[in-house]
C-alpha positions as CSV (number, residue, x, y, z in Angstrom):
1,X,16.7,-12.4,1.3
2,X,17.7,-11.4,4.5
3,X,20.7,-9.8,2.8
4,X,18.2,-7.3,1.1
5,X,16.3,-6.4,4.5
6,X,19.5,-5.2,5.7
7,X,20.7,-3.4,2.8
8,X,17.3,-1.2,2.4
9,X,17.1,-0.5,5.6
10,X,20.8,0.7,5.9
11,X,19.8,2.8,2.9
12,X,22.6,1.3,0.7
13,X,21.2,1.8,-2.4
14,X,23.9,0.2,-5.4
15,X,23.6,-3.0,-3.0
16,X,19.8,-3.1,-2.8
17,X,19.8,-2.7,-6.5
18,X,22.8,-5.1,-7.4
19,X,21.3,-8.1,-4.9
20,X,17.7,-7.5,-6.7
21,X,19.0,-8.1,-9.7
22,X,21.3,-11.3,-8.9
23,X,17.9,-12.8,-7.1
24,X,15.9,-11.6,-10.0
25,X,19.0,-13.4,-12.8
26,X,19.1,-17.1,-10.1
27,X,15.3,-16.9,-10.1
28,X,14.3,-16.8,-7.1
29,X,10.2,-15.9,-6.0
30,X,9.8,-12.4,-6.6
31,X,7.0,-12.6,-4.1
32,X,9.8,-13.2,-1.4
33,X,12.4,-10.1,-3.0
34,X,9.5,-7.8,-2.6
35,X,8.5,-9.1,0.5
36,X,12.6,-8.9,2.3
37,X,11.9,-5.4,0.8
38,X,8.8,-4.7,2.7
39,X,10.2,-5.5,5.7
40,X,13.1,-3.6,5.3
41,X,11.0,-0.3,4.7
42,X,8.8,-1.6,7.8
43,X,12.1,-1.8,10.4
44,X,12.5,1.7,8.6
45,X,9.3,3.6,9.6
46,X,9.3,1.6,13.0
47,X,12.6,3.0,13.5
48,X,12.5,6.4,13.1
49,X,9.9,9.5,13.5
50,X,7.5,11.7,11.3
51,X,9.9,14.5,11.1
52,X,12.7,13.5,12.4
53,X,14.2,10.9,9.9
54,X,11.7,11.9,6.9
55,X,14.9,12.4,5.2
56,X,15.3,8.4,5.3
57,X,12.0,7.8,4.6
58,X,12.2,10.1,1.2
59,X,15.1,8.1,0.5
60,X,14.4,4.6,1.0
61,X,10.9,5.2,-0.7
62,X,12.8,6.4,-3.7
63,X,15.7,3.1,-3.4
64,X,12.3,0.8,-3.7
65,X,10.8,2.2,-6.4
66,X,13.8,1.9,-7.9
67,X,14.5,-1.5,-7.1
68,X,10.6,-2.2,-7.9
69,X,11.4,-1.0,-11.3
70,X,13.6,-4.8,-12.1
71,X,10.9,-6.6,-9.9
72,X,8.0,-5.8,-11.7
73,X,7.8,-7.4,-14.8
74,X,8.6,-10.3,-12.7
75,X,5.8,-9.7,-10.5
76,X,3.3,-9.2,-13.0
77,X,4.2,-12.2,-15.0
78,X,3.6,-14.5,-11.2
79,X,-0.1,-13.6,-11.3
80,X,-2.4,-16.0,-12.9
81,X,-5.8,-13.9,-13.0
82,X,-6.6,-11.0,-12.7
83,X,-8.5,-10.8,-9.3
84,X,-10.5,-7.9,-9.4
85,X,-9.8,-3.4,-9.1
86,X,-9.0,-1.6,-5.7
87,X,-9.0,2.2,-6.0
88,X,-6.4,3.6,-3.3
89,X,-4.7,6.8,-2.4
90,X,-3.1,8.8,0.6
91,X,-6.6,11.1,2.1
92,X,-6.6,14.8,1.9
93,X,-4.3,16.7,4.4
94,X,-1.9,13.6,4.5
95,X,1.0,13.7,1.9
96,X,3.0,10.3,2.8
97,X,2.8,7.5,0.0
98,X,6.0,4.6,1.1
99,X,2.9,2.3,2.6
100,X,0.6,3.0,0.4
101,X,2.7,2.3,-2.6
102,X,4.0,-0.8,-1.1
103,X,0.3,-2.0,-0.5
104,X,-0.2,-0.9,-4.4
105,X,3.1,-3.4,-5.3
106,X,2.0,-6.4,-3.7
107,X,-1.8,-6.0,-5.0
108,X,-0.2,-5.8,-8.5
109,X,2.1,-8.8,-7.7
110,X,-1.4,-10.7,-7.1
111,X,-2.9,-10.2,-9.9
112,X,-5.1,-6.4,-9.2
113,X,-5.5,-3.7,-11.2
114,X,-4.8,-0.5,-9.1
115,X,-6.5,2.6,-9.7
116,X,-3.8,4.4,-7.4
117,X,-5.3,8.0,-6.9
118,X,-2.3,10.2,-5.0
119,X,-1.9,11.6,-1.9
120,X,-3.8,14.2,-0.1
121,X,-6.2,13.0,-2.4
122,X,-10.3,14.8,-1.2
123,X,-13.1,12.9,-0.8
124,X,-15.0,13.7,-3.9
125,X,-12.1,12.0,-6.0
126,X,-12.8,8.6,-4.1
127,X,-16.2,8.9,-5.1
128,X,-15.9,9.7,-8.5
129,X,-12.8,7.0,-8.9
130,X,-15.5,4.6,-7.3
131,X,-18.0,5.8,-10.2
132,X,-15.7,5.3,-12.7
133,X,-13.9,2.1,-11.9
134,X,-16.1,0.2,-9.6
135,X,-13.8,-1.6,-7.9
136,X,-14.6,-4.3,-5.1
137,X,-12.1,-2.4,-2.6
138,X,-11.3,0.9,-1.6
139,X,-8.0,1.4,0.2
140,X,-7.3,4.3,2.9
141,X,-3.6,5.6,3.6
142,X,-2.9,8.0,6.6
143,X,0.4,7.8,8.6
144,X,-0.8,11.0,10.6
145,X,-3.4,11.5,13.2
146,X,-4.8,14.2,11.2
147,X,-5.9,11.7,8.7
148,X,-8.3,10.1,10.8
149,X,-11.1,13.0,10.0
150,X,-10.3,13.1,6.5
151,X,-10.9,9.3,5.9
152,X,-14.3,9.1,8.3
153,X,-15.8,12.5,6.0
154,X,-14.5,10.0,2.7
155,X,-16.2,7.4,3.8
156,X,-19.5,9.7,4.7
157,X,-19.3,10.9,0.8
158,X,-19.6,7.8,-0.5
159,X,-21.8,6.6,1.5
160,X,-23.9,9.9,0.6
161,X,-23.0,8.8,-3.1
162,X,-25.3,5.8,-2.3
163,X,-22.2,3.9,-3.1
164,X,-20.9,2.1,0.2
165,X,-22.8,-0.9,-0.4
166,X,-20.7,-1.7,-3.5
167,X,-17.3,-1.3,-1.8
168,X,-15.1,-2.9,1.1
169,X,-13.5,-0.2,2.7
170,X,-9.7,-0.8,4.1
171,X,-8.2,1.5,6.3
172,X,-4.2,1.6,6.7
173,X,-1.3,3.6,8.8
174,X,0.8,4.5,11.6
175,X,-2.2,6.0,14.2
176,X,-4.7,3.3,12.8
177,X,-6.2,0.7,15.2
178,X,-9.7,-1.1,15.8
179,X,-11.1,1.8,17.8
180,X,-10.2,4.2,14.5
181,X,-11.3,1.4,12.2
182,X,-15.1,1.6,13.8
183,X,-14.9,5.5,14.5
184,X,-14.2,6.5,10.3
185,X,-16.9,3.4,9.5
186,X,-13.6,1.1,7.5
187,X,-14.3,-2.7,7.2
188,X,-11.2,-3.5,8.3
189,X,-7.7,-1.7,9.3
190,X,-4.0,-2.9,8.8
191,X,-0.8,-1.6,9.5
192,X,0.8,-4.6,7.6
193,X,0.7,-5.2,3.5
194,X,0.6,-8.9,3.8
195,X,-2.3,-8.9,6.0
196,X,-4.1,-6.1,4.2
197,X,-3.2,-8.0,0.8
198,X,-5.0,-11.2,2.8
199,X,-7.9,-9.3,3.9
200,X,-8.4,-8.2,0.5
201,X,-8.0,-11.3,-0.9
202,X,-11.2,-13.3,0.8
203,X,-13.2,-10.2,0.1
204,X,-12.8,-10.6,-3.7
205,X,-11.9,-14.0,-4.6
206,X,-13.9,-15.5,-0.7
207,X,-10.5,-17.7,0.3
């Protein structure tokens, strides 16, 4: 698996796609292909800046998708049950989606249906999605600093909706922390998919 990592996060795209394949043909866990994926995106966005190596970023996000593409049927067919709807998306002013698709990937791979709403995606469409799908969790994306406002005034609209009650509220990206995490009014922050997948995982199924 380690052999992927590399791979993606050298941006070598026939060789992601040809080693996903040959893991996908012997069988192996495609928990553990997506997740030497994941990391490999990680070591990319640890690596690099916003606007310097965006570039990168585009690309890589576009190698996984592609390499997502093979892995998904796969995925789909390891979940047992379906465990339950999280409505997600990118907030408004904020138009990066790699983590936040990645989150959206794993949840599949454990069984959730994802209402996945965009990026630079207002308040008001939270709120609605929330009326319309009522799902247990509502995931936050923001890789800027700018997205801090934009997720506290979501989270202020649906609590205005009389709906915060009903929802778990995860918050996710580069400039989150605990501090953020209590200032927007989140349940919880994460800047790893694992953890957040965890997290979201006691609150539905209480593990």
């Amino acid at each position: 698996m380690e052999a992927i990592t590399n791979v993606i996060t050298n941006l070598e795209e026939e060789k992601v796609l040809k080693l996903v394949k040959e893991k996908i043909e012997a069988n192996e866990d495609p928990i553990a292909i997506l997740n030497a994926l994941r990391i490999g995106m990680s070591k990319i966005g640890s690596e690099s800046g916003e606007t310097v190596f965006l570039t990168d970023l585009i690309m890589a996000g576009e190698i996984f998708n592609e390499a997502i593409e093979f892995l998904l049927p796969k995925l789909q067919g390891s979940a047992t049950q379906t465990m339950g709807k999280v409505v997600i998306g990118t907030v408004k002013g904020d138009i990066h989606n790699i983590g936040k698709d990645i989150v959206i990937n794993f949840l599949k791979a454990e069984g959730f249906e994802v209402i996945d709403l965009g990026v630079d995606v207002p308040p008001e469409n939270f709120v609605e999605a929330i009326k319309q799908h009522k799902p247990s969790v509502v995931g936050m994306s923001g890789l800027l600093t700018l997205s801090i406002e934009p997720m506290k005034e979501t989270i202020e609209a649906i609590k205005g909706a009389n709906l915060r009650e009903k929802v778990k509220v995860i918050i996710g990206g580069e400039r989150t922390d605990a501090s953020v995490c209590e200032y927007v009014g989140a349940d919880a922050w994460t800047n790893d998919a694992v953890e957040g997948i965890n997290m979201i995982k006691k609150w539905v199924g209480g593990a």
